[in-house]
C-alpha positions in Angstrom: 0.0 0.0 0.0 1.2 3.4 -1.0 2.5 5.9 1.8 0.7 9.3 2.6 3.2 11.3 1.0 3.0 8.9 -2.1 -0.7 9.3 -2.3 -0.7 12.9 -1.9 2.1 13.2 -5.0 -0.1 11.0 -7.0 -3.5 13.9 -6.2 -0.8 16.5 -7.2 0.3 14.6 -10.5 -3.5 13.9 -11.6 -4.8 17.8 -10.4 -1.6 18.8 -12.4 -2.6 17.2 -15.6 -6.3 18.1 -15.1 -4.9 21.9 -14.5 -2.9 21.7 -17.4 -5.8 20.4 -19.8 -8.3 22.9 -18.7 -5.6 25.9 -19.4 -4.5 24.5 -22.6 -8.1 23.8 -23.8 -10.5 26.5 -22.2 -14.2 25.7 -22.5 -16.9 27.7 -22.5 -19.4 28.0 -19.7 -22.7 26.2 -20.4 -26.0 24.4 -19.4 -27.3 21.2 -20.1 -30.4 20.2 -18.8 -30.9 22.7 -15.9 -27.4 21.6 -14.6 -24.5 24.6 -15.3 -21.1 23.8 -15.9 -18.9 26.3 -14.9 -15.1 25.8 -16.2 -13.5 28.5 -14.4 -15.0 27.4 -10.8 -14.0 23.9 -11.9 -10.3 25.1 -12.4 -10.5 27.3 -9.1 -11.6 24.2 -7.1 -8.2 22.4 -8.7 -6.0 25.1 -7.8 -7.2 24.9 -4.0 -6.7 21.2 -3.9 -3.4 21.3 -5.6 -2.3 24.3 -2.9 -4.1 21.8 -0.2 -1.6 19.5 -1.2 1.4 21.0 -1.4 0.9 22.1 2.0 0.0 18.4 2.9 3.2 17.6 1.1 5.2 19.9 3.1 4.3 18.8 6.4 5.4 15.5 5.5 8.7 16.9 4.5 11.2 16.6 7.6 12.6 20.0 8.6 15.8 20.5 10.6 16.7 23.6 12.8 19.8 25.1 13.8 20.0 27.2 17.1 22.8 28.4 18.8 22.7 29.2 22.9 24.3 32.1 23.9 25.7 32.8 27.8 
């Protein structure tokens, strides 16, 4: 079974793609059958999860600090 950290780079690979689709392919806004599509609120939504994950991705990431005591 995958790790966290893997799972989460596998969200950010697929949002990536999806982002990079969209941007490279810009739809139009439209309704079908009372229910609206809305391509710009769909490529805000994947710009939130892919900043979800990167901070998801950095809290997985150790972190060192270095601290000196002074007398």
């Amino acid at each position: 079974m995958p790790t966290d950290a893997e799972q989460l780079a596998t969200i950010k690979t697929q949002t990536l793609a999806l982002i990079v689709d969209i941007t490279a392919n810009p739809k139009p806004n439209y309704n079908i059958d009372g229910q609206d599509i809305d391509w710009a609120d769909y490529l805000a939504k994947l710009q939130a999860t892919l900043d979800w994950v990167n901070g998801q991705l950095a809290n997985e990431t150790p972190v060192e600090y270095h601290s000196r005591g002074f007398s």
